[in-house]
MDTraj code that builds the backbone (N, CA, C; nanometers):
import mdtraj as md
import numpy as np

residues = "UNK UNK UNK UNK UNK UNK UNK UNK UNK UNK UNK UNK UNK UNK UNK UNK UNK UNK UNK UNK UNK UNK UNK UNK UNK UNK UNK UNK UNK UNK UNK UNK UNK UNK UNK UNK UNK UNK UNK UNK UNK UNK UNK UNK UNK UNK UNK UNK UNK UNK UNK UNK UNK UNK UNK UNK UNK UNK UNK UNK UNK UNK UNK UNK UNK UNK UNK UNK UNK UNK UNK UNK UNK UNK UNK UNK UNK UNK UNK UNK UNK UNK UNK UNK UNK UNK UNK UNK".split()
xyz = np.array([
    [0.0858, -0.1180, 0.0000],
    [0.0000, 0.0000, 0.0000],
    [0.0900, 0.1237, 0.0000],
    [0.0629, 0.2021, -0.0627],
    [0.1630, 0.3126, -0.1051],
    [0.1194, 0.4287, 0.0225],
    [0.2275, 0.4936, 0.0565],
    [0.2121, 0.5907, 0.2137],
    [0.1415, 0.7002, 0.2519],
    [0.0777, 0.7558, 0.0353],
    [-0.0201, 0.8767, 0.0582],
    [-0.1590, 0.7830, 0.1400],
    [-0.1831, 0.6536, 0.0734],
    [-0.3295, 0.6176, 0.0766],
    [-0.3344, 0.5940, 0.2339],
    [-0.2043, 0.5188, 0.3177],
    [-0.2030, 0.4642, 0.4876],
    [-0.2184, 0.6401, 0.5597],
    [-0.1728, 0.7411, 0.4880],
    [-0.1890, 0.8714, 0.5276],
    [-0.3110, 0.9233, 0.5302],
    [-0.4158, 0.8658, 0.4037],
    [-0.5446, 0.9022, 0.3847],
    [-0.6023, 0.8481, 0.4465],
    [-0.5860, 0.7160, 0.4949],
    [-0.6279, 0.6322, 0.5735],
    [-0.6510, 0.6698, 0.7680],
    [-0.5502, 0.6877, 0.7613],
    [-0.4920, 0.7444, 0.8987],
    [-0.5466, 0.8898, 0.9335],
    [-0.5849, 1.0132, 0.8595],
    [-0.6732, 1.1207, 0.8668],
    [-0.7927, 1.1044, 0.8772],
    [-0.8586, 1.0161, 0.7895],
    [-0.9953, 0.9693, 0.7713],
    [-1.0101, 0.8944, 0.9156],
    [-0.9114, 0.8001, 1.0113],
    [-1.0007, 0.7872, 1.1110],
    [-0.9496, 0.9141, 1.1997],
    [-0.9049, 0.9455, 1.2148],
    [-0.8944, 1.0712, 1.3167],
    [-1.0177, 1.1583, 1.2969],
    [-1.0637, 1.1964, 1.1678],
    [-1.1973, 1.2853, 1.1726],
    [-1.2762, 1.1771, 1.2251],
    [-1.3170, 1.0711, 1.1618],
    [-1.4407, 0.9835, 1.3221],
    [-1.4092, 0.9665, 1.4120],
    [-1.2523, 0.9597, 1.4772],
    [-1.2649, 0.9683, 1.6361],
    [-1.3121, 1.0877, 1.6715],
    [-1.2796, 1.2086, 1.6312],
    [-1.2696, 1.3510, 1.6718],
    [-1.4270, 1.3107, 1.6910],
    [-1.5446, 1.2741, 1.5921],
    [-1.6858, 1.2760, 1.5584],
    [-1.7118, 1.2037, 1.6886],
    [-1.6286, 1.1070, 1.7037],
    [-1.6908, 0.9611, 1.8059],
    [-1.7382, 1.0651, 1.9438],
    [-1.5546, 1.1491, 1.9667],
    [-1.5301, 1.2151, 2.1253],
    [-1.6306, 1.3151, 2.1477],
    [-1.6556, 1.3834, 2.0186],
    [-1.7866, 1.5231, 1.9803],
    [-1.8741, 1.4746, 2.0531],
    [-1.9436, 1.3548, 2.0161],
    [-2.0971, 1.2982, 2.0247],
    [-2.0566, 1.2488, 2.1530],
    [-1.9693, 1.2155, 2.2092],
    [-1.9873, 1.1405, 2.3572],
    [-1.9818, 1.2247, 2.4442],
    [-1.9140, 1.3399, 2.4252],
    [-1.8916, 1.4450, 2.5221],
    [-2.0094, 1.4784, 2.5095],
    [-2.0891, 1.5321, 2.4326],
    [-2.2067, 1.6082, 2.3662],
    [-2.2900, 1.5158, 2.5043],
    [-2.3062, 1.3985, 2.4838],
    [-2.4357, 1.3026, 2.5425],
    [-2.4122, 1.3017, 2.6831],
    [-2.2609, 1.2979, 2.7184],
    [-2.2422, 1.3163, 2.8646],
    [-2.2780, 1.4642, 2.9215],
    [-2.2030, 1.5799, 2.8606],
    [-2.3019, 1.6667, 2.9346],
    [-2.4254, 1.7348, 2.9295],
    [-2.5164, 1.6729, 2.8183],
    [-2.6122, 1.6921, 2.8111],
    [-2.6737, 1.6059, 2.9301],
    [-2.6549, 1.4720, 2.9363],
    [-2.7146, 1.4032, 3.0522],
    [-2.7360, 1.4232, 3.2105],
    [-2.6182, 1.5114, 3.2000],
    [-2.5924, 1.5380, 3.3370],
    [-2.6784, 1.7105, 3.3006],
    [-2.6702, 1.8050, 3.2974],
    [-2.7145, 1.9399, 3.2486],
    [-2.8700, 1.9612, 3.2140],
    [-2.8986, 1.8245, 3.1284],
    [-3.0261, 1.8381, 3.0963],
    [-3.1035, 1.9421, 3.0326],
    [-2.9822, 2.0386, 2.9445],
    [-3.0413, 2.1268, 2.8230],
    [-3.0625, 2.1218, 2.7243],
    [-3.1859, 2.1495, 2.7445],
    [-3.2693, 2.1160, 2.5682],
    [-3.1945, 2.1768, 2.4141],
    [-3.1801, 2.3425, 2.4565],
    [-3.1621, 2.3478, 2.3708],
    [-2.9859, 2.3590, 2.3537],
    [-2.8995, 2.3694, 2.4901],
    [-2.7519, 2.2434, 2.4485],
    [-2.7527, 2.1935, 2.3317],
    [-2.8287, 2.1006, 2.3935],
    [-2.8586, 1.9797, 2.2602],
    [-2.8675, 1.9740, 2.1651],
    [-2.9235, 2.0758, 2.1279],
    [-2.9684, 2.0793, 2.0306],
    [-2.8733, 2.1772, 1.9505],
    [-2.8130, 2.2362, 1.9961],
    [-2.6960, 2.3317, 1.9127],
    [-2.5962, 2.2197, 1.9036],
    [-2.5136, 2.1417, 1.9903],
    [-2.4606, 2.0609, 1.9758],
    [-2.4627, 1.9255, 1.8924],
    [-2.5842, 1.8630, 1.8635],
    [-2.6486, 1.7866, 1.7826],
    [-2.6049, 1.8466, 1.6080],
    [-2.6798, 1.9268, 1.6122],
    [-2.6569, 2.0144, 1.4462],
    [-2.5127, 1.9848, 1.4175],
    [-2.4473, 2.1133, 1.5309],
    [-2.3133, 2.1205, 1.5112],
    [-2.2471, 1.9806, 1.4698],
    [-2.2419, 1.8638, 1.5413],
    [-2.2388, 1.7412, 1.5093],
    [-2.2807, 1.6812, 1.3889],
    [-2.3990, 1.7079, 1.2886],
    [-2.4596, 1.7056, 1.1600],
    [-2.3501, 1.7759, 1.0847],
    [-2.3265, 1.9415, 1.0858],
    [-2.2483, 1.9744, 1.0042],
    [-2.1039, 1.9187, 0.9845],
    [-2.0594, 1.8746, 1.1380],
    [-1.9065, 1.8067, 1.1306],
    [-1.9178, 1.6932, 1.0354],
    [-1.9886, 1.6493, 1.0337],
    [-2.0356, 1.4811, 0.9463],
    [-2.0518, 1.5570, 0.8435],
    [-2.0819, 1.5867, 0.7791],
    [-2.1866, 1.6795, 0.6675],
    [-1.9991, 1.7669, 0.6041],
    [-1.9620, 1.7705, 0.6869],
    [-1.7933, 1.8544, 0.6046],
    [-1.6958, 1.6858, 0.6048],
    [-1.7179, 1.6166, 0.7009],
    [-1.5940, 1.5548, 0.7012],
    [-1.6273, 1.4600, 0.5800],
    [-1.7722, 1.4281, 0.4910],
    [-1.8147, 1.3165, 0.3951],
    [-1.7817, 1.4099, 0.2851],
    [-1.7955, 1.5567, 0.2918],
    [-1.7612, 1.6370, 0.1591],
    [-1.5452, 1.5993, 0.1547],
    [-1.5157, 1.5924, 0.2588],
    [-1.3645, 1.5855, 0.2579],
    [-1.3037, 1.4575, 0.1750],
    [-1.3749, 1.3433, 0.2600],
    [-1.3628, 1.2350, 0.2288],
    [-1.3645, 1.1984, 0.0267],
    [-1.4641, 1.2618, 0.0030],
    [-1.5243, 1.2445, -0.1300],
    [-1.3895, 1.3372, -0.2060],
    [-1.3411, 1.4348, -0.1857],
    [-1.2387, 1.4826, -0.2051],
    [-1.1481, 1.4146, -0.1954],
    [-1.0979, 1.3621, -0.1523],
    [-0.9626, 1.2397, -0.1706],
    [-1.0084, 1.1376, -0.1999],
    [-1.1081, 1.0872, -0.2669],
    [-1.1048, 1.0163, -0.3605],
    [-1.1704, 0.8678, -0.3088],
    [-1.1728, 0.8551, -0.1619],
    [-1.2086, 0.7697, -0.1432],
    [-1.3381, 0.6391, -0.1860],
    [-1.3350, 0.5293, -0.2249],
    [-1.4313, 0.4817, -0.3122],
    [-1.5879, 0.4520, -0.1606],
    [-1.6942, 0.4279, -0.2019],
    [-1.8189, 0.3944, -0.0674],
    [-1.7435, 0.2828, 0.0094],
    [-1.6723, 0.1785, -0.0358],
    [-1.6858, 0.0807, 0.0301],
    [-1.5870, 0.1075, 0.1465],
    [-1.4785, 0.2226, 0.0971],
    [-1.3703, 0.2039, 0.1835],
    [-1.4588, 0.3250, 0.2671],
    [-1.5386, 0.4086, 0.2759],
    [-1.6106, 0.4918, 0.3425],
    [-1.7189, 0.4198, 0.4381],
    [-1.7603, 0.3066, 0.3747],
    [-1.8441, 0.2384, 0.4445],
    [-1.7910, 0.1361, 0.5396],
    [-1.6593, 0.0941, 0.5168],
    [-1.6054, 0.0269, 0.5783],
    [-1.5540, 0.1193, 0.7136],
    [-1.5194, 0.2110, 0.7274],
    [-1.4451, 0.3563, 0.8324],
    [-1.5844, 0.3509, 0.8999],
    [-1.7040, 0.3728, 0.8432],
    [-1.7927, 0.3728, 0.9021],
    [-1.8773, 0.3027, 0.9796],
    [-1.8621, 0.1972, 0.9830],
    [-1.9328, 0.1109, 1.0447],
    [-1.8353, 0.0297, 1.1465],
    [-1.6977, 0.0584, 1.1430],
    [-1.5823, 0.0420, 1.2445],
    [-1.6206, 0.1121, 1.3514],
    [-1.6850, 0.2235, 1.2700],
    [-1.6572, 0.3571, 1.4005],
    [-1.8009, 0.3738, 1.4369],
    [-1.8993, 0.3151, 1.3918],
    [-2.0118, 0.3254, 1.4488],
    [-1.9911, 0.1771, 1.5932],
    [-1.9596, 0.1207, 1.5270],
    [-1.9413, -0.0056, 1.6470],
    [-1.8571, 0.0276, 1.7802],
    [-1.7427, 0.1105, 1.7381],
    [-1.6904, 0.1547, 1.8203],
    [-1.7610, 0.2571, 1.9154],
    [-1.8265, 0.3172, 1.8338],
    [-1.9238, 0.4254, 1.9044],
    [-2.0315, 0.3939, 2.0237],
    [-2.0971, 0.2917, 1.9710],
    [-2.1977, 0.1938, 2.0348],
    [-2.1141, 0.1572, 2.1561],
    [-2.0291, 0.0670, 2.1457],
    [-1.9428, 0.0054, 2.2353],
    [-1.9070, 0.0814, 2.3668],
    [-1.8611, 0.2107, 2.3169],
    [-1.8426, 0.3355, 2.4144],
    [-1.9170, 0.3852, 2.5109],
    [-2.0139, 0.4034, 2.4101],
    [-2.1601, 0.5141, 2.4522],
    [-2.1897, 0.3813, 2.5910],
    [-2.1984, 0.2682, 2.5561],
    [-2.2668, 0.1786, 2.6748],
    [-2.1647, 0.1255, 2.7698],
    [-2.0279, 0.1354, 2.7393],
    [-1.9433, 0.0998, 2.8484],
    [-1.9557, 0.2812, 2.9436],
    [-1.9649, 0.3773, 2.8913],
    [-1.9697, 0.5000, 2.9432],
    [-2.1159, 0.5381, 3.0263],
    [-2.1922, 0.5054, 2.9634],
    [-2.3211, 0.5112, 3.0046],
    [-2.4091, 0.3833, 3.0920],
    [-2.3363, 0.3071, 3.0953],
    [-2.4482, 0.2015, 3.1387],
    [-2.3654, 0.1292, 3.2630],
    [-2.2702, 0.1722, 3.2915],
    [-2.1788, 0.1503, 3.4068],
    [-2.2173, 0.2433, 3.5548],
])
top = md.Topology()
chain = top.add_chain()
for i, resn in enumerate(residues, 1):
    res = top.add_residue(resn, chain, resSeq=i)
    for name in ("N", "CA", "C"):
        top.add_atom(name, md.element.get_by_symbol(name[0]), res)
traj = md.Trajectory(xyz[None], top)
């Protein structure tokens, strides 16, 4: 594998961790705070980060599968989190 693509590779998950830490922080102090509309600025804000980081992605060229593949790593990972964080 040539070192631009392990580079493209390697950026692309750093923007879904950055997304993962956004949304968990987001849910933790919303939970504890209990503001509606928090939430709700934070939520969006969270939409647009997703909403720039899939315009980025599509910019380097990346093909769905290898997008879909980042994605569903990091949704599992996400899941995994949210309930070791939350349900403890």
């Amino acid at each position: 594998m040539k070192f631009e693509k392990k580079n493209q590779y390697f950026f692309m998950a750093l923007g879904h961790l950055g997304m993962i830490l956004v949304a968990l922080g987001a849910m933790r102090v919303m939970s504890v705070i209990n503001d509606s509309a928090g939430f709700a600025f934070t939520f969006f804000g969270f939409l647009l980060m997703n909403i720039y980081i899939n315009d980025l992605e599509k910019k380097m060229g990346f093909s769905k599968k290898e997008k879909g593949i980042f994605t569903s790593i990091f949704i599992i990972i996400f899941i995994g989190l949210s309930l070791w964080l939350y349900l403890l």
